[in-house]
C-alpha positions in Angstrom: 39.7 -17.8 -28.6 39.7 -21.3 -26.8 37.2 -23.1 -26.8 34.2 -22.7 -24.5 34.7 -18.9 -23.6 34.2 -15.6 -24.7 36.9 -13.1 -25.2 37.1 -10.5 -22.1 36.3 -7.3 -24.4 33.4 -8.6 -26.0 31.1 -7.1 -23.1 32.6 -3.9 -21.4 31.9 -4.0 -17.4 30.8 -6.8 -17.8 32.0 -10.7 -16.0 33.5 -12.7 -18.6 31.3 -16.4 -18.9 32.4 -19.9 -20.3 30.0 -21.9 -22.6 30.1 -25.6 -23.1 31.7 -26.7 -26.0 28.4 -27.3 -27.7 27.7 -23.7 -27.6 30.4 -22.3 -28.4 29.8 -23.8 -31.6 27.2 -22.0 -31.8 28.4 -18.6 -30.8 28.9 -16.3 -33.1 30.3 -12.7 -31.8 29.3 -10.5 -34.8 26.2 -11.3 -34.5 25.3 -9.4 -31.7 27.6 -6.7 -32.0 24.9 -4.5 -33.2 23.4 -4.7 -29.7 26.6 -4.6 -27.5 26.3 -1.0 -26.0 23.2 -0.2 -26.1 21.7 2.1 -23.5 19.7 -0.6 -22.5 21.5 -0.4 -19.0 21.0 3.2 -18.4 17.5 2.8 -19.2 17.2 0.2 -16.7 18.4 2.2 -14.0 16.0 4.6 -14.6 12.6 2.5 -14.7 13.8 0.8 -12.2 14.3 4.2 -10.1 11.0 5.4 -11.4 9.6 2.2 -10.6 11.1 2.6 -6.9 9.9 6.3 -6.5 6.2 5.0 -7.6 6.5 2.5 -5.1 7.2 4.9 -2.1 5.0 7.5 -3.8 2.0 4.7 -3.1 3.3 3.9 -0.1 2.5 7.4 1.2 -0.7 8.2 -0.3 -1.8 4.3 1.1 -0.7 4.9 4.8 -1.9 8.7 4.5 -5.6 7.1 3.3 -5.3 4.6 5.7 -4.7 7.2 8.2 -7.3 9.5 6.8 -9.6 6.1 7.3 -8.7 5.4 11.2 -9.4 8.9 11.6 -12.8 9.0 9.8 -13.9 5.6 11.6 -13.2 7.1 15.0 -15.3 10.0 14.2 -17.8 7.9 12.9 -17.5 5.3 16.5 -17.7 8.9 18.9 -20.7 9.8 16.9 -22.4 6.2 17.5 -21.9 6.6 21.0 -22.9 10.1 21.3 -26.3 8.8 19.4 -26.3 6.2 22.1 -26.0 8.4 25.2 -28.7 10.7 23.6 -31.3 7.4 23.5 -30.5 6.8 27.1 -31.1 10.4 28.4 -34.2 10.4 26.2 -35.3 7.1 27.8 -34.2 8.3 31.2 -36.4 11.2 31.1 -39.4 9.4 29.4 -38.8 7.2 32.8 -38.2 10.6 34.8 -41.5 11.6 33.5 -44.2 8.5 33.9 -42.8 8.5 37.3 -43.5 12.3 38.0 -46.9 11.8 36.0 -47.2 8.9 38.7 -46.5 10.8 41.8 -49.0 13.8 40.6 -51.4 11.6 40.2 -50.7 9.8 43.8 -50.3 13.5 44.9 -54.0 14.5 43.9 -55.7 11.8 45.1 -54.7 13.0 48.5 -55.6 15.8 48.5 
């Protein structure tokens, strides 16, 4: 092995890298044998798909709440103005009714 790279089948599927010559001093291939092959790489895949599918899984229960929210404020906002329009009728009639009251009583003094 020359100096200042690793030897291609040290990491299977894997790009072959060059160190300096100061660490390939240091580099020491049977020590990390042991973890060469691990199914560290399958187990990646699969938290970071599970990590994916929680993602989208929130993603759908937040726009579905948020959804559930718009709908929830508008029925709150039609129920506000409903309120409203009832005060105004209310206040309408009261008017309706002084002015009645006030015509009766115009009403009977003429007669």
């Amino acid at each position: 092995m020359p100096p200042g790279s690793v030897p291609a089948g040290t990491a299977p599927g894997r790009a072959t890298c060059s160190f300096t010559p100061t660490l390939a001093a240091h580099f020491n291939e049977n020590l990390i044998k042991h973890v060469q092959g691990w199914p560290a790489e399958h187990v990646e895949k699969q938290a970071s798909r599970l990590r994916e599918e929680a993602h989208t899984m929130g993603s759908i229960y937040m726009s579905e709440n948020c959804t559930e929210l718009k709908n929830l404020r508008s029925l709150v906002r039609v129920c506000e103005i409903q309120a409203t329009l009832r005060e105004q009728r209310i206040l309408f009639l009261r008017q309706q009714i002084k002015e009645l009251e006030k015509l009766k009583n115009q009403n009977s003094f003429m007669v």
